[in-house]
Backbone bond lengths (Angstrom), bond angles and torsions (degrees), N, CA, C in turn:
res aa  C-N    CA-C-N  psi(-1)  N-CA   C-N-CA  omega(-1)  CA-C   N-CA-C  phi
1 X - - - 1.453 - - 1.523 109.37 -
2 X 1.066 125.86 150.59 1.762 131.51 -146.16 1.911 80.97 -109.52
3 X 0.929 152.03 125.02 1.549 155.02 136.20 1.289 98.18 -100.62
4 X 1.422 100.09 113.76 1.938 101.78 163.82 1.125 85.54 -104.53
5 X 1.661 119.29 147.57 1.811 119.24 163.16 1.722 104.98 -121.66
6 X 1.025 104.21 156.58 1.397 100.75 174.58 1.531 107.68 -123.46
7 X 1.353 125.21 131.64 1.567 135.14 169.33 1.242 111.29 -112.53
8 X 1.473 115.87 103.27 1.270 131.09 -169.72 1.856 96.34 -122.46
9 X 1.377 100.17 160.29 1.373 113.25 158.23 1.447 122.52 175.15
10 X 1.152 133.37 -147.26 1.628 112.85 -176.82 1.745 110.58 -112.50
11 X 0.976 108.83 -179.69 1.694 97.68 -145.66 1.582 98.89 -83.03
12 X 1.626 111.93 141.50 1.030 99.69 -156.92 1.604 137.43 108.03
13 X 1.528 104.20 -26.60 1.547 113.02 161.29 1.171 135.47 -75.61
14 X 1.523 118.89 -22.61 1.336 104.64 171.87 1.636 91.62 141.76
15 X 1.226 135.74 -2.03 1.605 130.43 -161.72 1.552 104.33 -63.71
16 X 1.060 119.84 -57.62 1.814 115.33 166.48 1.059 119.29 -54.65
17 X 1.132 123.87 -56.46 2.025 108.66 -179.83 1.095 105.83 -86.03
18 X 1.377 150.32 17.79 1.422 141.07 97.66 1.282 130.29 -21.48
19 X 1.530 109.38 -63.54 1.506 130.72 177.38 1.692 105.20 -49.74
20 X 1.492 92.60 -65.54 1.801 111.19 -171.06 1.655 96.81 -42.63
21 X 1.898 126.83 -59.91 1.107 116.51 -154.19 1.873 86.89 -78.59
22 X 1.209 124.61 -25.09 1.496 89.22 -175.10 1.649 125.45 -70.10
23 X 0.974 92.49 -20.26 1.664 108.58 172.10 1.680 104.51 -58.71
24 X 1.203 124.38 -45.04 1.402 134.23 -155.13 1.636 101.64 -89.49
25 X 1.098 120.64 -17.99 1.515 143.04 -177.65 1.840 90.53 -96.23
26 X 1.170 133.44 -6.01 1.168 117.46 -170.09 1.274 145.38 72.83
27 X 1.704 119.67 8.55 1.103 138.83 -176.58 1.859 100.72 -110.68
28 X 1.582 103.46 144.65 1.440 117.83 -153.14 2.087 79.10 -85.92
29 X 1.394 108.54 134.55 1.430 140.05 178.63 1.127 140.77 -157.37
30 X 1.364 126.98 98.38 1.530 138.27 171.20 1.326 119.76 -67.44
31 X 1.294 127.90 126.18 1.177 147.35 126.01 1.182 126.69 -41.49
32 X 1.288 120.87 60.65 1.943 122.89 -163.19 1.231 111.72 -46.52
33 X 1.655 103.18 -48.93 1.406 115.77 -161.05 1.696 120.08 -40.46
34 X 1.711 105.16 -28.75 1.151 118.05 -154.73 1.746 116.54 -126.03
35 X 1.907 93.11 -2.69 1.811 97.71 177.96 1.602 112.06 -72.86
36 X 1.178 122.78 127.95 1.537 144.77 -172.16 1.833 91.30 -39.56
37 X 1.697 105.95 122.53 1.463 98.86 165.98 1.954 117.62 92.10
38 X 1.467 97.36 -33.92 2.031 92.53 -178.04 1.427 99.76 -74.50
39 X 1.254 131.71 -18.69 1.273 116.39 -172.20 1.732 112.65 -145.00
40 X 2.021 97.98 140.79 0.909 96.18 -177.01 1.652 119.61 -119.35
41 X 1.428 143.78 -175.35 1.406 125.18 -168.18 1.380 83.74 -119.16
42 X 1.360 121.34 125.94 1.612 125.46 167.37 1.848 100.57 -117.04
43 X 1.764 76.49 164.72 1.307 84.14 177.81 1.948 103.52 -109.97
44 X 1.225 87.28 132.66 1.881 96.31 -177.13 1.201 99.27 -40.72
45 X 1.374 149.22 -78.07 1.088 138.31 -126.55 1.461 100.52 -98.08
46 X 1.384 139.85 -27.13 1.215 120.59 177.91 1.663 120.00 -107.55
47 X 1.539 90.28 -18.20 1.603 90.21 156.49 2.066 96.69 94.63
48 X 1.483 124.94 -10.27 1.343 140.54 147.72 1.278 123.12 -57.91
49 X 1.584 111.69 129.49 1.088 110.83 -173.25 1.414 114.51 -84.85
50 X 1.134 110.89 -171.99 1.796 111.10 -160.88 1.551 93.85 -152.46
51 X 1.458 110.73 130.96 1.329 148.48 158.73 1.778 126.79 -35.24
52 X 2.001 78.66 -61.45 1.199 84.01 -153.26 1.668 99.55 -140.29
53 X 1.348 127.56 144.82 1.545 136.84 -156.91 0.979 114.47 -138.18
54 X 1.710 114.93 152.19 1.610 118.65 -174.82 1.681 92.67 -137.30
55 X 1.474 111.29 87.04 0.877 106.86 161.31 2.008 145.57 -45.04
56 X 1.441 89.57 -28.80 1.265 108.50 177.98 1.847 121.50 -78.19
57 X 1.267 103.39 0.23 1.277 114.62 -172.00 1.732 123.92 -100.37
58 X 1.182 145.63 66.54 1.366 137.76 -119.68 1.511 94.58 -70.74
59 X 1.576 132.88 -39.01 1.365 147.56 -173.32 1.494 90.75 -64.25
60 X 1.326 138.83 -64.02 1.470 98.70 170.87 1.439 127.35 -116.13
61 X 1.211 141.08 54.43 1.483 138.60 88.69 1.055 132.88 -25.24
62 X 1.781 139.82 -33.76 0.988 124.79 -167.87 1.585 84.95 -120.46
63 X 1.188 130.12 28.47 1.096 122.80 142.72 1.686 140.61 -112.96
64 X 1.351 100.99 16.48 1.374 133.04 168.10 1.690 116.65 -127.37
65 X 1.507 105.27 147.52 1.473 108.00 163.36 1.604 110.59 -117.60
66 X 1.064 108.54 -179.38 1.578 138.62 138.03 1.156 128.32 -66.32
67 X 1.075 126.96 126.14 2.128 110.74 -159.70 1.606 91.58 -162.40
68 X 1.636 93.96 109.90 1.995 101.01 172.96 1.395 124.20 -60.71
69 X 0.894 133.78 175.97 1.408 139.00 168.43 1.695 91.78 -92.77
70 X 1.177 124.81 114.48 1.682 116.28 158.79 1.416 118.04 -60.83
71 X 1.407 122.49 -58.36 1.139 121.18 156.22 1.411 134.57 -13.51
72 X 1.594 100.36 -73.44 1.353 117.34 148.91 1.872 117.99 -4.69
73 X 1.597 73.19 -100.06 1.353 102.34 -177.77 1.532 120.80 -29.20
74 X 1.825 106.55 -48.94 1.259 108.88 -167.50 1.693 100.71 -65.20
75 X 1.330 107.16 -50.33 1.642 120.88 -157.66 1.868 84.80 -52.89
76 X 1.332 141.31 -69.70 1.159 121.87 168.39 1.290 142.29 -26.40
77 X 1.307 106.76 -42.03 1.483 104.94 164.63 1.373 138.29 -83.09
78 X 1.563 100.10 -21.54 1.209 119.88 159.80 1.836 122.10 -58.96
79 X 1.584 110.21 -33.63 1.321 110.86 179.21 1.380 103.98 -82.46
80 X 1.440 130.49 -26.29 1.692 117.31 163.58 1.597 133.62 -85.52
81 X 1.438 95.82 45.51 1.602 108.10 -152.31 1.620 99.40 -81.56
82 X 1.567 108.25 -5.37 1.546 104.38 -178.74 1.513 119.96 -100.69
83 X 1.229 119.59 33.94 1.189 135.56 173.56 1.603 120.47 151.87
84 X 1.363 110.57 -167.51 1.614 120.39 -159.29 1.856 97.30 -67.19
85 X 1.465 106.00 128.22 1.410 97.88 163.56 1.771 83.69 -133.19
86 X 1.536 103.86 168.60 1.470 134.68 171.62 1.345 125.95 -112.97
87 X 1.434 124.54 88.35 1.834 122.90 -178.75 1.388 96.22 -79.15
88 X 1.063 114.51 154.08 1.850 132.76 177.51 1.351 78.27 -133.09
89 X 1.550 90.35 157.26 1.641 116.32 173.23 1.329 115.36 100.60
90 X 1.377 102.45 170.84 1.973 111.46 -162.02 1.756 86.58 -135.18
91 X 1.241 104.63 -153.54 1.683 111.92 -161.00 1.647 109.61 144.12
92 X 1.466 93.55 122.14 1.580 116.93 -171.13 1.912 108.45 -41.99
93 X 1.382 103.45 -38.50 1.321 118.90 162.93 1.859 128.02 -95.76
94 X 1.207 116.35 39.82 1.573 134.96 -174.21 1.944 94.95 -78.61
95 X 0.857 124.04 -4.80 1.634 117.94 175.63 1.793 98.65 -80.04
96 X 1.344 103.26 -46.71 1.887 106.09 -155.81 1.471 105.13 -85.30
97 X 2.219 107.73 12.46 1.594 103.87 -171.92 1.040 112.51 -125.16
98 X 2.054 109.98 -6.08 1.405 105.22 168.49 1.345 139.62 -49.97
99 X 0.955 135.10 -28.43 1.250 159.94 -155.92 1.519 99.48 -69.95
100 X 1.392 103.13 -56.63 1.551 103.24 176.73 1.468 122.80 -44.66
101 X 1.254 139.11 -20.21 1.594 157.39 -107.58 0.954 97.88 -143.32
102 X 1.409 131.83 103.38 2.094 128.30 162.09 1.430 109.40 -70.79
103 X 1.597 114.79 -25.25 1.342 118.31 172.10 1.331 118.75 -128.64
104 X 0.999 137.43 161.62 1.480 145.57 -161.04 1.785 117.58 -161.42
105 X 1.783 96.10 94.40 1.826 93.65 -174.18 1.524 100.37 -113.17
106 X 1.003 98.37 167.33 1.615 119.02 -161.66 1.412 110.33 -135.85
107 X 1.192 115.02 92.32 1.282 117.28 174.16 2.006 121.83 -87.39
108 X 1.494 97.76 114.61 1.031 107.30 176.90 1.047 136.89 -113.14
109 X 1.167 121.02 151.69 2.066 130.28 -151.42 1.525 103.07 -141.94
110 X 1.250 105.72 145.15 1.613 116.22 -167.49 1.668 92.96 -92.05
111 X 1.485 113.23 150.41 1.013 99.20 175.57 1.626 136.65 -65.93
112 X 1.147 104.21 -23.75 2.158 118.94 161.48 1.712 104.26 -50.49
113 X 0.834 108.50 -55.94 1.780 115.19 177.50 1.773 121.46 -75.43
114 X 1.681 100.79 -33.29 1.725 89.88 142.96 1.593 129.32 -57.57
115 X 1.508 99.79 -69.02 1.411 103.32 -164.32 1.926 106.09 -51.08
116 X 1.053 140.64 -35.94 1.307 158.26 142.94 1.902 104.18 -7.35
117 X 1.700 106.11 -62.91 1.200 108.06 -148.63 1.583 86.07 -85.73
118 X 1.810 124.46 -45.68 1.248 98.76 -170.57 1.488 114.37 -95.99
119 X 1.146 114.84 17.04 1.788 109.52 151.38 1.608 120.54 -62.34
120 X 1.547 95.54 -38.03 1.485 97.87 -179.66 1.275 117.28 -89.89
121 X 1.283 133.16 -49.48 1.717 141.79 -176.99 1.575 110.22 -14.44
122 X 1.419 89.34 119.19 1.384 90.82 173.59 1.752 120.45 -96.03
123 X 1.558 112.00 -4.66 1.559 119.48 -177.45 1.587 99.31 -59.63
124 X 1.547 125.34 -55.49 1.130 115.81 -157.81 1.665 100.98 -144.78
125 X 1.451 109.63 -173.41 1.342 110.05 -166.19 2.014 96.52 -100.28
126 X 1.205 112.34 -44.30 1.655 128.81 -169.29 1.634 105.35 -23.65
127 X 0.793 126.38 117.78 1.309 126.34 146.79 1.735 99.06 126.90
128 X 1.261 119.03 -27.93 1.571 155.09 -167.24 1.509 85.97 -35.21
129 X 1.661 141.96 -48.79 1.447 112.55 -153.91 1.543 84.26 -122.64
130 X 1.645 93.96 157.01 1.770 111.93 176.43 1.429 108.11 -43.85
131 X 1.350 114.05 -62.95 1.678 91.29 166.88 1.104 143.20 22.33
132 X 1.643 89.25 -94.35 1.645 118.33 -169.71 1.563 106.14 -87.92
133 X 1.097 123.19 -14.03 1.219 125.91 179.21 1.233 103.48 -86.87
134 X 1.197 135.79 -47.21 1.386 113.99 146.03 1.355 139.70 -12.03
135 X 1.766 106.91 -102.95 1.200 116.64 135.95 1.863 123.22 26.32
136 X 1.317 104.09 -56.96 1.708 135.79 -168.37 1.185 96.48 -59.64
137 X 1.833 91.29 -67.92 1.650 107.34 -161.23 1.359 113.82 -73.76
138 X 1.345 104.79 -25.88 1.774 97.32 168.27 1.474 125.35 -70.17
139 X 0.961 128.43 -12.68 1.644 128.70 153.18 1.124 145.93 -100.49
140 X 1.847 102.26 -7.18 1.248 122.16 179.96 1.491 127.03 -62.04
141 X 1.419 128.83 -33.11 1.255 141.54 150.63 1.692 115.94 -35.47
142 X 1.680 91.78 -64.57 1.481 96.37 174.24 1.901 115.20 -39.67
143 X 1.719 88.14 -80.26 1.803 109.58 -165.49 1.711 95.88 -40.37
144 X 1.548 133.83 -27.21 1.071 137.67 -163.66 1.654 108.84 -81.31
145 X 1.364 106.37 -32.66 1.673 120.21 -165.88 1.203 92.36 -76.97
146 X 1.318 126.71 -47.67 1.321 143.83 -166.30 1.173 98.74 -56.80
147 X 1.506 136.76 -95.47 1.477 138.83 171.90 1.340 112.67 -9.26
148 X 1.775 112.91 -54.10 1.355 100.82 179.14 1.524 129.37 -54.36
149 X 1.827 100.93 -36.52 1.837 109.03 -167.38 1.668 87.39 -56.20
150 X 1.504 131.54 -20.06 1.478 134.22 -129.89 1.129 93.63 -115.61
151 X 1.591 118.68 17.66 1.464 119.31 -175.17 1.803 134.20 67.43
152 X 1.313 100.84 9.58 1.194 112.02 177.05 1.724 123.67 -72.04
153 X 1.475 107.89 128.69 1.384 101.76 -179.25 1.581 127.18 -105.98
154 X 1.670 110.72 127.45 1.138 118.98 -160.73 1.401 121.78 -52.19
155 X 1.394 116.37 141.93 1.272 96.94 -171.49 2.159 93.53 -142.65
156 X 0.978 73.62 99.67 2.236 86.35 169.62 1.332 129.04 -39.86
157 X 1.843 111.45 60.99 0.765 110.99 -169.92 1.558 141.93 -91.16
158 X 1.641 85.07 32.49 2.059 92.18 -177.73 1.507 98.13 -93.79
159 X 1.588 123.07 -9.49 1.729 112.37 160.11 1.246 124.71 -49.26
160 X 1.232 112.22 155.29 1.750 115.01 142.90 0.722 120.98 0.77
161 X 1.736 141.99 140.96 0.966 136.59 133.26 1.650 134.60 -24.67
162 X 1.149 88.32 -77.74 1.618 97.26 154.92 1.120 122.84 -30.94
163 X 1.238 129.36 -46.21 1.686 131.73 -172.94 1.533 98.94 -68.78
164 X 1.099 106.77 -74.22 1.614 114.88 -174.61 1.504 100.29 -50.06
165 X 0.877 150.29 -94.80 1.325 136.17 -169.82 1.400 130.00 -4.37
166 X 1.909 106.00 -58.99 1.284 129.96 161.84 1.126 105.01 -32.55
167 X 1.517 119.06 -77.45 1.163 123.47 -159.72 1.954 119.94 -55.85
168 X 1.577 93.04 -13.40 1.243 80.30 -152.49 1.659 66.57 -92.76
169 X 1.147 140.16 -59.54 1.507 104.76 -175.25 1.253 161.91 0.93
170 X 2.075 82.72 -76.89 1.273 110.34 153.63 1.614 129.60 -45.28
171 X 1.469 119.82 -34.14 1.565 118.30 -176.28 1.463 85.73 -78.75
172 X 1.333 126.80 -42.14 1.869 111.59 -142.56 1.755 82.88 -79.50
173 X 1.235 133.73 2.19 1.751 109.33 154.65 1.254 111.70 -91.82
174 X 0.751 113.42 1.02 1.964 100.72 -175.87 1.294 104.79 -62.25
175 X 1.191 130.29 -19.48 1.893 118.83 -136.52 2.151 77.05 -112.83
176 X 1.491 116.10 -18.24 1.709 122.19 -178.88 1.222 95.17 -20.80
């Protein structure tokens, strides 16, 4: 039976060292955010992609996204169609990719335990100054409510690593 799941959440929750430990647990898992080519940086208003980024700048951050390749995306999921795979990652366009997804978890982080994780993160710079971390927390409730109407299942992600992982295991058999 084909289970694609998707572990999405807002930047900063945990979707890679999720990814990383599911890999390490032995279960097949992408890191979308970061496979060569699924994703490109546009700019909102003209819809052109962009090169080059200033994360540190909140005026343009929130004038660019993250934007998957659907295509992409599908042809990937389509090649793990013979059993359980795990996508991590979110995307400025994550409404037009649910579909792909038999499951849908949502890892969520309080904002004290955000601002925490991307002060420290060493993968990337994004989120790095109060600013934008702001910025974060002011929509994060929203982008979060949203996932839920979207069927997304909560997943408590200011635990352990370990915990969250478990858990997310443990739910993706229920549906066996």
């Amino acid at each position: 039976m084909n289970k694609s799941i998707l572990i999405t959440g807002i930047t900063g929750s945990g979707k890679s060292a999720v990814c990383d430990e599911l890999k390490k647990r032995g279960y097949k898992a992408y890191d979308i955010e970061i496979m060569e080519g699924l994703f490109n940086l546009v700019d909102k208003k003209t819809g052109k992609i962009v090169n080059d980024y200033d994360n540190k700048n909140l005026e343009w951050v929130k004038r660019h996204d993250w934007v998957c390749n659907r295509k992409k995306l599908q042809d990937l999921v389509r090649k793990n169609a013979k059993g359980t795979a795990f996508y991590c990652g979110t995307a400025g366009n994550l409404d037009e990719l649910l579909f792909l997804f038999g499951k849908i978890f949502l890892l969520k982080v309080s904002p004290k335990i955000l601002r925490e994780r991307l002060s420290t993160r060493k993968s990337n710079d994004y989120g790095r100054t109060s600013e934008v971390q702001d910025w974060i927390i002011e929509w994060k409730d929203w982008w979060e409510n949203h996932m839920i109407e979207n069927g997304a299942i909560v997943i408590d992600a200011n635990r352990d690593l370990q915990e969250v992982t478990t858990d997310i295991l443990e739910r993706s058999k229920l549906s066996e």
